[in-house]
C-alpha distance (Angstrom), angle and dihedral (degrees) to the residues before:
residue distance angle dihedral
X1 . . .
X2 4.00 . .
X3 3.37 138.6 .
X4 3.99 122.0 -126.1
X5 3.86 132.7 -160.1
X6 3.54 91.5 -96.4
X7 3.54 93.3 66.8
X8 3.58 99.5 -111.5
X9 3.96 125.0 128.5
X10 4.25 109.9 -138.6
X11 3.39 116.0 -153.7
X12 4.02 124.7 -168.5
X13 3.99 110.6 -127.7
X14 4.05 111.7 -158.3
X15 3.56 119.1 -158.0
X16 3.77 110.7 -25.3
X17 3.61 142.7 110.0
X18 4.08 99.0 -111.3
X19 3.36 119.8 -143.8
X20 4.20 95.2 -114.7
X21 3.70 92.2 46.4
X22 3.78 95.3 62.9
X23 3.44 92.0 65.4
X24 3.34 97.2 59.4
X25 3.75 128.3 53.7
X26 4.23 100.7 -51.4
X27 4.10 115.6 -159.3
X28 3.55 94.9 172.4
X29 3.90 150.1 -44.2
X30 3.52 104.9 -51.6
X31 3.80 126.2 -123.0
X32 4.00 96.9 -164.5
X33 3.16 129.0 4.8
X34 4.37 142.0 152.7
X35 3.38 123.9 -112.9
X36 3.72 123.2 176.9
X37 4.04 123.3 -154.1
X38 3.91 133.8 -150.4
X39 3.20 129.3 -175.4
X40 4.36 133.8 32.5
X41 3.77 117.0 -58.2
X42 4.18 84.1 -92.7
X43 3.93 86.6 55.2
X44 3.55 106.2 37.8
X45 3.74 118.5 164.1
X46 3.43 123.9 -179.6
X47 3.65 134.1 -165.4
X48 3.94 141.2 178.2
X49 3.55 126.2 -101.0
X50 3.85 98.2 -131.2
X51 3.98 93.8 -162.5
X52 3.96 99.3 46.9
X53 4.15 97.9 119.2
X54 3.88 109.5 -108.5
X55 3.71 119.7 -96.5
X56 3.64 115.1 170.1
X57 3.51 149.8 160.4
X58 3.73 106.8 -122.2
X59 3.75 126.2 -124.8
X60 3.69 95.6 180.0
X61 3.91 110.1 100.2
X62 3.98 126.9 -34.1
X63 3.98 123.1 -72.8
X64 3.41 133.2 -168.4
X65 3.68 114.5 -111.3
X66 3.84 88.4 -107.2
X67 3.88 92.7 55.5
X68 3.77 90.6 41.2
X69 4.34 119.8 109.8
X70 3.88 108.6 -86.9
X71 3.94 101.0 -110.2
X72 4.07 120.0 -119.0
X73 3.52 124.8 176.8
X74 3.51 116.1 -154.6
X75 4.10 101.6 -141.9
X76 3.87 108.6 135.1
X77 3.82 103.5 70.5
X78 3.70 121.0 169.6
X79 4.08 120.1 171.6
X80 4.10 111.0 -154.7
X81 3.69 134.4 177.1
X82 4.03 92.3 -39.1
X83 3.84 98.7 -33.4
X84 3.54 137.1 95.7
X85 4.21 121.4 -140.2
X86 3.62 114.3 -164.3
X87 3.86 132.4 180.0
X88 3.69 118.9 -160.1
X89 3.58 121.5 -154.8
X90 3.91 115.5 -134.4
X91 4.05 130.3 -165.2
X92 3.54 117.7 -136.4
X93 4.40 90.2 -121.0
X94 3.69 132.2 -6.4
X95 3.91 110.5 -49.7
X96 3.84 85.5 -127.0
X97 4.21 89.3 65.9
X98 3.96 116.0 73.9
X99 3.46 125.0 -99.2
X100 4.22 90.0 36.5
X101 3.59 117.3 156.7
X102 3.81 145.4 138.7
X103 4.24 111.1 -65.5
X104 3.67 102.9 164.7
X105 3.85 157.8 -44.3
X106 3.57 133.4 -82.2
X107 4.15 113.7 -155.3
X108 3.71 124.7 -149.7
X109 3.54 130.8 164.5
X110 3.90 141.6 -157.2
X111 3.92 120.1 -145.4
X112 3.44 87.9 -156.5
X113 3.42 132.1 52.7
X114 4.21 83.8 -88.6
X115 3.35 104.9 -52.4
X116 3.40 96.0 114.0
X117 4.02 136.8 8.3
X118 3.40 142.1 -142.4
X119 3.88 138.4 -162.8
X120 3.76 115.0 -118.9
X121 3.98 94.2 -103.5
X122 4.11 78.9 56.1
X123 3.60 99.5 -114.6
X124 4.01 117.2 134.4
X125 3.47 134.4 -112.9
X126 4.16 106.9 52.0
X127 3.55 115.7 -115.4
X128 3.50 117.5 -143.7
X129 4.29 98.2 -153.2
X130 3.81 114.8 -150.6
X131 3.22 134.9 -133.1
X132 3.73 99.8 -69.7
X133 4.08 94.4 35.6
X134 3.63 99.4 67.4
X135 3.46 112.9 103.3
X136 4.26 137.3 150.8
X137 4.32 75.8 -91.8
X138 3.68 98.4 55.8
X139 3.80 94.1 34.2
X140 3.51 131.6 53.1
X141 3.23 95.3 -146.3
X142 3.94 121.1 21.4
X143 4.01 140.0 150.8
X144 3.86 89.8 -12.9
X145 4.17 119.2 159.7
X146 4.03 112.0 -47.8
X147 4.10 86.4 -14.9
X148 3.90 86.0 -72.0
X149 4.50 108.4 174.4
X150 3.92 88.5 26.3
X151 3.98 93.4 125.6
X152 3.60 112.4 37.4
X153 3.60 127.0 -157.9
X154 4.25 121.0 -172.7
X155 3.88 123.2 -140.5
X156 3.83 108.0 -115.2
X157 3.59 120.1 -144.3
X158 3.62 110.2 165.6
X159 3.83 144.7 -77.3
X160 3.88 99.2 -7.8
X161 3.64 89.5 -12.7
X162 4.23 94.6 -75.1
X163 3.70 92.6 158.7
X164 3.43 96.8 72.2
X165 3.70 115.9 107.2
X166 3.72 103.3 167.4
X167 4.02 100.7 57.0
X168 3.62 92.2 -124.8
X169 3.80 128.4 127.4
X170 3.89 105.8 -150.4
X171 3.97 122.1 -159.1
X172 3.71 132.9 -165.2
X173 4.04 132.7 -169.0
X174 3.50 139.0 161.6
X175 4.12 108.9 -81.2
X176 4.02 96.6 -125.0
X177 4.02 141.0 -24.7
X178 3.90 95.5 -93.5
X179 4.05 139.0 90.9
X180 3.77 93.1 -102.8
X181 3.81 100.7 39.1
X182 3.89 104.5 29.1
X183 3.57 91.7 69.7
X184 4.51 93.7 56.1
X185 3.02 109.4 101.9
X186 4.01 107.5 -142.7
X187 3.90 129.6 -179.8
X188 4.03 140.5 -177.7
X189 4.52 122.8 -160.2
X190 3.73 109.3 -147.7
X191 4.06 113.6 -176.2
X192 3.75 109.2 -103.5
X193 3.35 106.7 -97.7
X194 3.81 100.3 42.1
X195 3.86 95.7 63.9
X196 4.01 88.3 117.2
X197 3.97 88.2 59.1
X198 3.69 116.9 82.9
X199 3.53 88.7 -166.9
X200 3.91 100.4 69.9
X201 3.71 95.7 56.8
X202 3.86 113.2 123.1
X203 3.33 117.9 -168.9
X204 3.74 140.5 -144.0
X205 3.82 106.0 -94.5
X206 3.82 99.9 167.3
X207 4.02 138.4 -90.7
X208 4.21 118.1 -59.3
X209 3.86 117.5 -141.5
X210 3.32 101.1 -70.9
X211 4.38 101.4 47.0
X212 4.04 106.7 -94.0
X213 3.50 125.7 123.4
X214 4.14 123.5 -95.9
X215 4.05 110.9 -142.3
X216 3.76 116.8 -164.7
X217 3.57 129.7 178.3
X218 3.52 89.8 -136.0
X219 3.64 123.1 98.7
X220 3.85 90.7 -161.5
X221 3.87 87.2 63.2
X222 3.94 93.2 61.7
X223 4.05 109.9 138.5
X224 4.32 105.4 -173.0
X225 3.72 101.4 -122.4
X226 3.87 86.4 -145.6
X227 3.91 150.7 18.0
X228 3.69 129.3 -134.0
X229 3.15 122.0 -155.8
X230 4.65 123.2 -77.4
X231 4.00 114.0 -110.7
X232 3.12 105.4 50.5
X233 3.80 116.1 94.6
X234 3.84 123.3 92.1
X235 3.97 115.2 -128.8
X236 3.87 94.6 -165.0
X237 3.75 125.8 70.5
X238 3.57 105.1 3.2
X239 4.11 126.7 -29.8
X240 3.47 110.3 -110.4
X241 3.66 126.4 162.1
X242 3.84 143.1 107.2
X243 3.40 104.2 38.2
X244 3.96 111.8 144.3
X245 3.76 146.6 -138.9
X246 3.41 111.2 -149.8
X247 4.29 131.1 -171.9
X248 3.36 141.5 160.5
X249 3.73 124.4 -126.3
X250 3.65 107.8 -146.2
X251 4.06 91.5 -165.8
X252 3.75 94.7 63.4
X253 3.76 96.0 20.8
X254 3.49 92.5 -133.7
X255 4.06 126.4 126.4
X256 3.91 111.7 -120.2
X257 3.83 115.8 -137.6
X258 4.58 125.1 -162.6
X259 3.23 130.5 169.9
X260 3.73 149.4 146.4
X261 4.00 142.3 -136.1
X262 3.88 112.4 -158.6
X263 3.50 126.5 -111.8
X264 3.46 108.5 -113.8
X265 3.81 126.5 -150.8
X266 4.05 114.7 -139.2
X267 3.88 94.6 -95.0
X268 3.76 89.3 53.3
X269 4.17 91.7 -99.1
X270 3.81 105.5 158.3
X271 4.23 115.1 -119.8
X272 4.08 84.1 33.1
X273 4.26 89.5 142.4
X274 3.25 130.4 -17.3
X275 3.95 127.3 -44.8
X276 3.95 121.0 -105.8
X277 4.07 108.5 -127.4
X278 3.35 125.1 -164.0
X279 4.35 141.0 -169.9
X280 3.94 126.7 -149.8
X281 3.62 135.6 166.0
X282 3.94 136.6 -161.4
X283 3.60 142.6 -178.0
X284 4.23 90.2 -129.6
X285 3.52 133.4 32.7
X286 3.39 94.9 -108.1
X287 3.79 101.0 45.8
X288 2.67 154.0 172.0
X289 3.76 95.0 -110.6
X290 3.70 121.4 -143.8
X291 3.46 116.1 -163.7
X292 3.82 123.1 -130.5
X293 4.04 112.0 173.8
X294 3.40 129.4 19.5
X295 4.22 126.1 -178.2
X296 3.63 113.0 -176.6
X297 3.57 93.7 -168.1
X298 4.24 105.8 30.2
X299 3.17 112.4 -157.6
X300 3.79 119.1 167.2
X301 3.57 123.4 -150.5
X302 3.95 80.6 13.5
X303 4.08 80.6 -79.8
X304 3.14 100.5 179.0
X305 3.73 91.8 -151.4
X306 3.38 103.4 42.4
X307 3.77 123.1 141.8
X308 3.65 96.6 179.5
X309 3.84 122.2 173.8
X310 3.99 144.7 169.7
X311 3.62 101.4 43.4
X312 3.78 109.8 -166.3
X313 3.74 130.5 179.1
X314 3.85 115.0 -123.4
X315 3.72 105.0 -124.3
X316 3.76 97.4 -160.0
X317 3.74 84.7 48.2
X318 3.87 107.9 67.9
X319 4.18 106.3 112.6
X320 3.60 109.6 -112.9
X321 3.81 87.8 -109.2
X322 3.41 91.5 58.2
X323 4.09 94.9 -124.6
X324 3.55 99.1 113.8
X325 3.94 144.5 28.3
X326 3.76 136.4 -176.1
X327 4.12 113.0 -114.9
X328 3.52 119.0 -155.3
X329 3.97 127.8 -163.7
X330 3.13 135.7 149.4
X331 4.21 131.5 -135.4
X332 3.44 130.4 -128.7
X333 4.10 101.0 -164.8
X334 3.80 115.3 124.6
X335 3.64 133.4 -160.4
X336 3.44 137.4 -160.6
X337 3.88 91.3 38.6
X338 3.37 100.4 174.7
X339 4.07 93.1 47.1
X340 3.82 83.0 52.2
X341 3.38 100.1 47.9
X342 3.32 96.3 48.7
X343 3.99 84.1 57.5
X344 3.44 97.4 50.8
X345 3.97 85.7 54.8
X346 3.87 97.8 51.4
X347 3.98 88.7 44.0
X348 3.43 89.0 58.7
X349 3.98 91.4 51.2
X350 3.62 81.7 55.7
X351 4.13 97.0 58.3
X352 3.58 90.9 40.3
X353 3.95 86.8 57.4
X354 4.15 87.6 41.8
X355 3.72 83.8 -127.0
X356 4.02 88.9 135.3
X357 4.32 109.5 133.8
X358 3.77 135.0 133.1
X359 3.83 103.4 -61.5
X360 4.01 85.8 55.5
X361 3.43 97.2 49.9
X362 4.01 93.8 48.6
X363 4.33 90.3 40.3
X364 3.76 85.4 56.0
X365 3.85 89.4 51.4
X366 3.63 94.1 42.2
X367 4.26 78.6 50.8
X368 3.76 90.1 48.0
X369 3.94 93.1 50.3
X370 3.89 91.8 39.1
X371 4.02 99.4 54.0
X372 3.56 99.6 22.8
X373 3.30 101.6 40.9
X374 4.02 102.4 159.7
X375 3.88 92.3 47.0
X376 3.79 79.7 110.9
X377 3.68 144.7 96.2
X378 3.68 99.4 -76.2
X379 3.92 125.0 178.3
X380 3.39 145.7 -166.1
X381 4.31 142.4 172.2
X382 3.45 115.0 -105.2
X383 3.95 111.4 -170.0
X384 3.64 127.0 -169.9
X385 3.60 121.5 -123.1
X386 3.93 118.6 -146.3
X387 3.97 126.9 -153.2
C-alpha cells in the first residue's frame, strides 16, 4: 500500500476476482492488479485502475504449465510525485511444478497516477516475459545469490512520501527462499529519482565503529540489518514468509516494523497452523529494530482458525498523534473444503469443455467469497500503549 499526492491510498490485489472488477467485463482471476481506496478504514471505497496492464489467470480452456501466463505479484508499491513504481515478484516455473519458489522482480512504473505504464527501460506497452525471457536484462532483479531481493517491500513515509528528508528511497526483502536466509531481513537506498536504474542501488553493508550505516554498490556486500525469528518458513509449495511493511510515523518519529513467519504444517506444507506476527520500531530505517509485540499463534478476532498472512500497515492510516494505526491482512483459511473442492473439480470440466463466459467467472467469485471468505482486505486498530 502507498499513499499518492492525490490523496488516494493504492493497494496491490494478488490473484483474486475483486469485488469492482466483476462488474465490469471479467476475463479471469487476476494475478496483479491496482486498486485505489478513499475514504477511512470505516468508509472504504475501492475502485479499479482501468489502465493497470492485464495479468490474469485464465479460465478459458486448460494449458499446460509451460503455455500457462508467467506469474508476477505486484508487492513493492511506492507512489512518488505523480508516478507509481511497482516491483513484481516472479517464480522461477509454475507454482504447481516442484521446486517453485520466488527468483526475482520485475519493475514497471506509471507516470501517472495509473493511467498509463511503462517498462523499466521506459518504453510502453508492459511486457509480461515468459518463462524463458526473463533474464538479469528484462528483470531488475533476477537469479541473484540464494534468491536474495525476490520479494520487495517499499519504505512508506507518508502522503507522496513528504517525510523524507534524505532523498533516498530505501527497500527491504527477505535475504533468500530458505530457513536460514528467508528470515534476514536485507535492504538497498537508491536516490529518488534513480529507482529505474539498477545500478544506483547501495546496499546495507553494516554499522562502522562509531553506529552509521555502510552503503555499497555491491550486492555481494549485503549485511541483513535484522533477524526474525527460526521455524517459520514452509518447505512445500512455495516459501513465503518475512516479507515486511514498513512506515514511518511522523508523530512519534519512530519507523514502524510488521511482519509474518508462516505456519508450517509437519511435512513442511505452507498455511499448516497459524502464522507468527510480529511489531518493531526504530529510530532509522535500517535499525536497529526493537521488537514490541510478538503472537506466536495470530489469531485475529481470537479466530480460532485463522491463517492470516501479509500484514501491512496502512500509511494513510497512522493517527495524527502517532498512537495508533490501522493493520490490514488478509486470511487464507477455507471452509467447506469438500463443497469447494468439489467446485474447483466441476470448473475445471467447464474449461476443458471451453464453456468459460460471464456467469462462470462471477460463480467462481461468488465461490471465492463463499469458502474463503477472509481472503480479503481485512483491518483492524492497533494502538500503542505507553509506560
Amino acid at each position: 500500500m502507498s499513499w499518492a499526492s492525490d490523496d488516494r491510498q493504492y493497494v496491490s490485489l494478488c490473484d483474486g476476482f475483486g469485488s469492482s472488477l466483476m462488474r465490469a467485463d471479467p476475463k479471469g482471476m487476476f494475478n496483479s492488479r491496482l486498486l485505489s481506496i478513499i475514504g477511512t478504514p470505516h468508509d472504504a471505497a475501492f475502485n479499479d485502475i482501468p489502465g493497470y496492464p492485464e495479468l490474469f489467470r485464465p479460465l478459458g480452456p486448460l494449458v499446460t504449465s509451460s503455455e500457462n501466463v508467467p506469474r508476477y505479484y505486484n508487492f513493492g508499491t511506492l507512489a512518488l510525485d505523480d508516478h507509481i513504481y511497482q516491483f513484481l515478484s516472479t517464480p522461477n516455473h509454475d507454482f504447481n511444478e516442484s521446486g517453485a519458489r520466488f527468483v526475482g522482480a520485475k519493475l514497471i512504473f506509471s507516470p501517472d497516477n495509473g493511467r498509463t505504464w511503462k517498462n523499466q527501460n521506459k518504453t510502453t506497452s508492459v511486457v509480461w516475459e515468459s518463462w524463458e525471457q526473463r533474464s538479469r536484462q528484462t528483470m531488475v532483479f533476477f537469479q541473484e545469490d540464494n534468491d536474495t531481493f525476490a520479494l520487495l517491500s517499499i519504505l512508506q513515509m507518508g502522503r507522496n512520501y513528504e517525510h523524507n528528508q534524505d532523498g533516498y528511497v530505501y527497500v527491504y526483502a527477505p535475504n533468500g527462499s530458505t530457513e536460514g536466509s528467508m528470515n534476514e531481513l536485507v535492504m538497498f537506498r537508491v536516490q529518488k529519482a534513480r529507482l529505474l536504474h539498477r545500478e544506483s542501488y547501495e546496499y546495507f553493508a553494516g554499522l562502522d565503529s562509531r553506529g552509521n550505516p555502510k552503503w555499497s554498490p555491491e550486492i555481494s556486500a549485503r549485511v541483513p540489518s535484522h533477524v526474525f525469528p527460526r521455524g517459520w518458513v514452509n518447505t512445500k509449495k512455495h516459501p513465503y514468509a518475512w516479507q515486511p511493511s514498513i512506515a514511518y510515523n511522523a508523530p512519534l518519529g519512530l519507523y514502524m516494523m510488521t511482519t509474518w513467519g508462516m505456519g508450517t504444517a509437519p511435512d513442511g506444507f505452507w498455511f499448516g497452523k497459524p502464522s507468527y506476527l510480529g511489531f518493531w520500531i526504530a529510530s532509522e530505517p535500517w535499525g536497529p529494530w526493537l521488537q514490541i509485540y510478538e503472537e506466536t499463534q495470530w489469531l485475529p478476532g481470537g479466530d480460532p482458525s485463522a491463517l492470516a498472512f501479509q500484514p501491512q500497515i496502512a500509511p494513510k492510516w497512522i493517527a495524527a498523534d502517532g498512537k495508533s494505526f490501522w493493520l490490514v491482512w488478509s486470511d487464507f483459511q477455507q471452509r467447506d473444503e469438500p463443497t469447494w473442492k468439489r467446485y474447483i473439480d466441476d470448473h475445471a470440466k467447464e474449461r476443458r469443455r471451453n464453456q468459460i463466459g460471464h456467469d462462470a467467472l462471477v460463480r467462481a467469485a461468488v465461490m471465492q467469497r463463499k469458502h474463503m471468505p477472509f481472503y480479503a482486505f481485512n483491518v483492524q486498530r492497533v494502538d500503542f500503549i505507553f509506560s
